[in-house]
N, C-alpha and C positions, 0 to 999 in steps of 0.2 A: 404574522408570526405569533406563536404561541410564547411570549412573556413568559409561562410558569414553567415550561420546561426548557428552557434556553440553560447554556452554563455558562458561566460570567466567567469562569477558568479562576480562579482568582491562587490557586496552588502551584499556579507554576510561574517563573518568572518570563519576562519576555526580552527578546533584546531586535536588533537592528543589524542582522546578517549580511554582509558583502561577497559579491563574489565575483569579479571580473566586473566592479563597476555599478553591480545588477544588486538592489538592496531590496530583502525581505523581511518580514516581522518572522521571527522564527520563535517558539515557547519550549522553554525549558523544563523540567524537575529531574531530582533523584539526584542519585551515584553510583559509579560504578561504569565498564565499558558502556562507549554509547549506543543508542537503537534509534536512528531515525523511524521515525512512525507517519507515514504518508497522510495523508488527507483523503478521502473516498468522496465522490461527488453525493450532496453540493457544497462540501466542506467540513470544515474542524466541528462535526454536530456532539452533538450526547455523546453518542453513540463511540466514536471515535477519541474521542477523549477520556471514555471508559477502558475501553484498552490502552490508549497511553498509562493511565494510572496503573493497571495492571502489569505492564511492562515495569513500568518505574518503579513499584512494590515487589517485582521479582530480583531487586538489584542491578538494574541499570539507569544511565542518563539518558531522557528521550528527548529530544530532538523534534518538535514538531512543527515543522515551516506552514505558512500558510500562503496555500497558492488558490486561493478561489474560493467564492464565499464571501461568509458573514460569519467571522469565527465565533463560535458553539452556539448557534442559531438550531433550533430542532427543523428535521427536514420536512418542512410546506410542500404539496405536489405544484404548486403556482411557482412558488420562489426558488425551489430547485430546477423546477424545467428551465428557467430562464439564468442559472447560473450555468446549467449544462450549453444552453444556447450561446452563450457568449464566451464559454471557454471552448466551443468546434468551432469557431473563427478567431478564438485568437491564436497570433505566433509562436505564442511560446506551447501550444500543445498542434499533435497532428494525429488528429480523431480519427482520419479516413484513412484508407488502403493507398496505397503510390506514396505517402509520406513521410514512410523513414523513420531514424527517429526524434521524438521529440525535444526540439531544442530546452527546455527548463530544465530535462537531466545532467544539462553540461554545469547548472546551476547547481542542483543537488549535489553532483559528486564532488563538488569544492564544499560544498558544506558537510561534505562527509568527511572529507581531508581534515576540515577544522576541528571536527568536533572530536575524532581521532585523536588530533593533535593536543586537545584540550583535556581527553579523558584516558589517555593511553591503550594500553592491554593489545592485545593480539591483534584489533580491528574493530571492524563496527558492524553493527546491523542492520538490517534495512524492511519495515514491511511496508509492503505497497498494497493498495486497496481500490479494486475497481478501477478507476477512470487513471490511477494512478499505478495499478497492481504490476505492470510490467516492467514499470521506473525502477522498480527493487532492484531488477535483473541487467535493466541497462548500467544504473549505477555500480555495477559490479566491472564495470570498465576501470571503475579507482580501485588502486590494488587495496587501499585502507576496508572496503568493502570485503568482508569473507562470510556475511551470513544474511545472503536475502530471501526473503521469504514474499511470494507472490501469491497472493490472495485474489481468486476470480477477475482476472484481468480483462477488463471488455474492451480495449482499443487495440487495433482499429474495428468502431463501430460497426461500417457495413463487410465485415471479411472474417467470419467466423474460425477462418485456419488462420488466421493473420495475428506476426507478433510484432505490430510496430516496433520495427526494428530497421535500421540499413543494414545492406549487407555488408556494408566494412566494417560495423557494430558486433552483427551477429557474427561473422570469421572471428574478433575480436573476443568475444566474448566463449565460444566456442574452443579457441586455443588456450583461453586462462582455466577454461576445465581441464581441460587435459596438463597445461604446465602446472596449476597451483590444488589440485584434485578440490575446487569450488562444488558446492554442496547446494543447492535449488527447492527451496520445502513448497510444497503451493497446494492450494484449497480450494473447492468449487465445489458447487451442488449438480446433483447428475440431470436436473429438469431445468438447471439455470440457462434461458434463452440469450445472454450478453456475453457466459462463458461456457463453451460448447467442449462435447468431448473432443471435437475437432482442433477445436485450438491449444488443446493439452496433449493432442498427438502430437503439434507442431512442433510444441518446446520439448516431447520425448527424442523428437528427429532431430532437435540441434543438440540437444542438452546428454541425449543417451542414459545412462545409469544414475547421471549425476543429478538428474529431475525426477524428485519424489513431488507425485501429486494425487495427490487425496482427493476422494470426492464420495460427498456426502449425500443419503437419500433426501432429495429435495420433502418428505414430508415431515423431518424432523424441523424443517426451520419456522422461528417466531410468525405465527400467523398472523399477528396484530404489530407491525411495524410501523416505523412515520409514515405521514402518508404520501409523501414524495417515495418512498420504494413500493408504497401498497398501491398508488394509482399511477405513477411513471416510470416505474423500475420492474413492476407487475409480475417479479417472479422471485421467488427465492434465488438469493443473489449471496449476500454480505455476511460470511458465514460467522465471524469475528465479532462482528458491529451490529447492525441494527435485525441483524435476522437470529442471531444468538440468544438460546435458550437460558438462562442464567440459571440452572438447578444441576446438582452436584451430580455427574453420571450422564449428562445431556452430551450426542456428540459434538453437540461445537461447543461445549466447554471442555472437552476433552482435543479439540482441534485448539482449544486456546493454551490449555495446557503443554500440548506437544507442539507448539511456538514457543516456546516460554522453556522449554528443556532444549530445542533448536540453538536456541540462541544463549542456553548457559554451555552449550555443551561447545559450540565454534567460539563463544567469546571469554570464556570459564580460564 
């Protein structure tokens, strides 16, 4: 592990999240409605906690559970592969095709309830990222959810049209478009091999009008990333996080921008 770029988080507080029993370290900052901010494999890095702060500087409370990992650890291709390895066997995720979906969203959407509960206003927010990107969309099963945003969602792994999802999820989630007119922002690079145009057909055939998904020329993205995305991720992927150009006019600063007006405009 790289000691000099690791972030010791030290800006945000942390607390001890319950939810049916199920206790997580979850970190706080800011004010204002809340934004849960997912974790992207192999965890709460730089990278990811760079947009938390950006979220939390636009006027909201973020939310940032830690489900896997070595919170703000910089992504090693050694120590990532093997945080990916141990989260496609565990329970609480379902990485492959036949699995439905992921039980830790029954987790998240009680912590969306709270945190709702905790910060008021209209609802809350939700971006999910990667290994995580489609939890946005399931947590939208809690009606406190009205603004998820799904950023390159790669599960399930081997089913490139595949939205981890059950189908008594997806009816579910499909009827709260059409009753609550739910709004779906989502992001992907057009050469990203984890997030295919195919699986952004899928959520246009469930989602219809109500899936806005953007996707960006994979040669815009940061060429020199950690090296867990440069030697096990291997393609322009994280269009937010570790593949994001940080210069004023760049389109994934412009993709982070138009997150960040997303979610002043459904939680405003």
């Amino acid at each position: 592990m790289n000691e000099q770029l690791d972030d010791a988080i030290t800006d945000f507080s942390h607390r001890e999240a319950e939810v049916d029993g199920v206790v997580k370290k979850v970190y706080v900052a800011g004010t204002g409605p809340a934004v849960v901010v997912l974790p992207e494999m192999p965890g709460i890095s730089p990278d990811v906690l760079r947009l938390a702060r950006w979220v939390r500087d636009a006027g909201f409370t973020v939310f940032l559970p830690s489900l896997f990992g070595v919170d703000g650890a910089y992504p090693t291709a050694e120590g990532g592969a093997e945080v990916v390895r141990r989260a496609c066997v565990s329970a609480e995720f379902r990485a492959f095709a036949g699995g439905g979906t992921s039980p830790v969203t029954a987790w998240l959407r009680g912590l969306a309830r709270q945190a709702h509960a905790e910060c008021g206003g209209p609802g809350v927010g939700v971006i999910g990222l990667c290994f995580t990107g489609n939890f946005a969309l399931t947590m939208a099963l809690e009606p406190a959810v009205v603004a998820p945003v799904v950023n390159h969602p790669s599960l399930p792994l081997d089913d490139p049209a595949g939205l981890e999802l059950g189908d008594e999820d997806a009816r579910a989630i499909s009827d709260r478009v059409k009753r609550d007119g739910l709004k779906v922002l989502a992001y992907r690079f057009d050469n990203d091999r984890w997030c295919t145009g195919q699986r952004f057909a899928a959520y246009q055939a469930l989602l219809g009008d109500a899936f806005d998904g953007r996707v960006l020329p994979g040669g815009t993205a940061n060429t020199n990333p950690p090296p867990f995305f440069r030697d096990t991720v291997g393609t322009p992927h994280s269009v937010v996080t570790a593949h994001l150009v940080d210069e004023d006019g760049h389109p994934t600063v412009r993709a982070r921008d138009e997150i960040l007006a997303f979610l002043a405009d459904r939680l405003g």
